[in-house]
C-alpha positions in Angstrom: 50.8 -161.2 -65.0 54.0 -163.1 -64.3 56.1 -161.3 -66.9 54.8 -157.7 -65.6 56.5 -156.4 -62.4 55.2 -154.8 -59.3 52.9 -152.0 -60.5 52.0 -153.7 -63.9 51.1 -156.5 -61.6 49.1 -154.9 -59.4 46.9 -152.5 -62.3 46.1 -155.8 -63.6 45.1 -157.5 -60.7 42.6 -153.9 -59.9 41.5 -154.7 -64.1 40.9 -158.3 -64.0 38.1 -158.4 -61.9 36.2 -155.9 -63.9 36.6 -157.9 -66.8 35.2 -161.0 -65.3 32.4 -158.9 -64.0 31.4 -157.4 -67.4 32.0 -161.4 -68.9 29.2 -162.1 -66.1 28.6 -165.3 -64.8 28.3 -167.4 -67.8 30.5 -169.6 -69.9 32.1 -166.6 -70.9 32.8 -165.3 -67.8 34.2 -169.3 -66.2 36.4 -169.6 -69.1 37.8 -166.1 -68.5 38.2 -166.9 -64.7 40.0 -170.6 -65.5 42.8 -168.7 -68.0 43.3 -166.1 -64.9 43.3 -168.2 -62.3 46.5 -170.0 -62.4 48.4 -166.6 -63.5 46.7 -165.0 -60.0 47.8 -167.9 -58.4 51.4 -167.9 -59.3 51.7 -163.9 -58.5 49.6 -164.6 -55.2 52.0 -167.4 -53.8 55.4 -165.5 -55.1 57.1 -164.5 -52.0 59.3 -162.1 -54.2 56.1 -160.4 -55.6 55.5 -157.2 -54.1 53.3 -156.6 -51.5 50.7 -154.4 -53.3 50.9 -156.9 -56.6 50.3 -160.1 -54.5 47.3 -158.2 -52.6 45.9 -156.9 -55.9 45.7 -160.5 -57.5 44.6 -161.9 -54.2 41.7 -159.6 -54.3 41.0 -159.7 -58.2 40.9 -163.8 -57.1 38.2 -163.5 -54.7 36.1 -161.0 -56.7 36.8 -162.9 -60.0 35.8 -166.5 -57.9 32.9 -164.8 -56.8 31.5 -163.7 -60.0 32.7 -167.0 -62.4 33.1 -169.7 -60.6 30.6 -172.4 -61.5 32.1 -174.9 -59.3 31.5 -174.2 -55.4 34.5 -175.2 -54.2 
């Protein structure tokens, strides 16, 4: 995600939450989530991301958090 720019960014961000739903909610899909979260992260808090890239990985977080995340917090 960091290396991509704008668009890339943001098709990424509208893919990653499908993958994490088709990994489901198993170890699979946590370990998936844990890789991705620091990249959505990074885009997410970049203030020279674009608008629709730092939206797309805020939204792939949420689904992807949903779906994954063992822990609650």
């Amino acid at each position: 995600l960091p290396t991509g720019k704008g668009e890339e960014q943001a098709l990424a961000g509208t893919v990653l939450p499908l993958l994490c739903l088709q990994m489901g909610s198993g170890p699979e899909g946590e370990e998936v989530f844990r890789s991705l979260k620091p990249l959505l992260v990074s885009v997410l808090t970049d203030s020279t991301a674009s608008p629709s890239a730092r939206q797309s990985c805020a939204t792939a977080l949420g689904m992807c958090c949903y779906i994954a995340a063992a822990d609650l917090e």
